[in-house]
N, C-alpha and C positions, 0 to 999 in steps of 0.2 A: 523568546522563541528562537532566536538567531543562535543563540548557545547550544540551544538545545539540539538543531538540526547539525548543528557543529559539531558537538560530541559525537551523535548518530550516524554523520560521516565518516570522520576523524578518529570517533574514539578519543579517548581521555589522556591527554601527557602534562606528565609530573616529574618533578624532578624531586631527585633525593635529597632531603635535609642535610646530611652526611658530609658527602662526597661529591655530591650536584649535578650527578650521572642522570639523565634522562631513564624516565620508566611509561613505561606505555601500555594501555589498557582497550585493547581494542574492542569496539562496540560487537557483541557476535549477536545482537538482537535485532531481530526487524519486524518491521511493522506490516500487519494486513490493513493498507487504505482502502475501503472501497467507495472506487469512484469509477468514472465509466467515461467512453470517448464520449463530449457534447455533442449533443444534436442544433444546429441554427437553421436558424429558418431568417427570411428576409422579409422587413418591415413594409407596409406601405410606398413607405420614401422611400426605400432602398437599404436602410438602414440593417447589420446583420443585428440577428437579435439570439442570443443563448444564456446558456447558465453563469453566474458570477464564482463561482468557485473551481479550485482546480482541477486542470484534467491534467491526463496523464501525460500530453504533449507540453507543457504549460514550460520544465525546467527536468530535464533527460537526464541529469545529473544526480537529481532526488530518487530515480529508481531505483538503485542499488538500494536504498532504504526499505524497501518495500517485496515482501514474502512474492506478490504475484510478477514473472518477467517479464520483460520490455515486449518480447512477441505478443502475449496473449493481449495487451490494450488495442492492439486490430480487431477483436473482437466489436464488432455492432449491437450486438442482442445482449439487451441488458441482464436479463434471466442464463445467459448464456457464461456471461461477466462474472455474473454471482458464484456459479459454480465453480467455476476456475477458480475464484479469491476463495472460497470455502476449501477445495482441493489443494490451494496453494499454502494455503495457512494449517490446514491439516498436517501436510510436509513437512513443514520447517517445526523439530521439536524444540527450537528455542525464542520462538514466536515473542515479542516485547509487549505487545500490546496491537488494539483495533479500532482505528481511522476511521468514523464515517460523519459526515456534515448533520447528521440526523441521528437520533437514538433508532428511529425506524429501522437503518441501514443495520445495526449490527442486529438488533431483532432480527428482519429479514435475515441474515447472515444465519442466522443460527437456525431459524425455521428450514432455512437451505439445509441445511447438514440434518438437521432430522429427520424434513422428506426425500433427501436422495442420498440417506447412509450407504447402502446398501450401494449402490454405484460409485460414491465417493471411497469404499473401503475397497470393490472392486478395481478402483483404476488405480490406487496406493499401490495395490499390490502386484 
């Protein structure tokens, strides 16, 4: 997996057989993650207690990977979240592929875009 977020940084460089000039093949594909700011809540003890998987504060460097921008993860409202990743992913016509911890997530995703076409083709344009 470490390669692979590597190239999806990076992009791909090779050198030529040849003459051993450097060539570079830059990643123009990104990814719609959906995943949403965590909500924690406090244990008994004291203990903070939330989700085990990433959010979007986790490594600020990984956004550039990702169709939705760094602003809209202030969003709170999860429903609200969704739109934007469906709007954002709409946008980008060179979309790589869709991120989510769950098969639910990109389900949802898609229910999104067919109950709020008509608004998500509105704000495109």
């Amino acid at each position: 997996i470490g390669v692979t977020f590597h190239a999806l940084m990076q992009g791909v460089k090779l050198k030529r057989e040849k003459n051993n000039v450097p060539i570079s093949w830059p990643n123009l594909q990104k990814s719609t993650k959906l995943m949403y700011p965590p909500k924690y809540t406090t244990s008994d003890g004291g203990l903070r207690v939330g989700p085990n998987s990433s959010s979007p504060g986790d490594n600020k460097a990984l956004l550039q990977l990702y169709t939705t921008p760094e602003d809209a993860w202030q969003i709170q409202n999860e429903e609200d979240m969704l739109f934007v990743h469906c709007l954002c992913a709409l946008l980008d016509p060179n979309i790589g592929f869709i991120e989510s911890n769950f098969a639910s997530g990109v389900f949802n995703m898609f229910v999104c875009i067919q109950d709020n076409w008509s608004m998500l083709v509105e704000s495109i344009q």
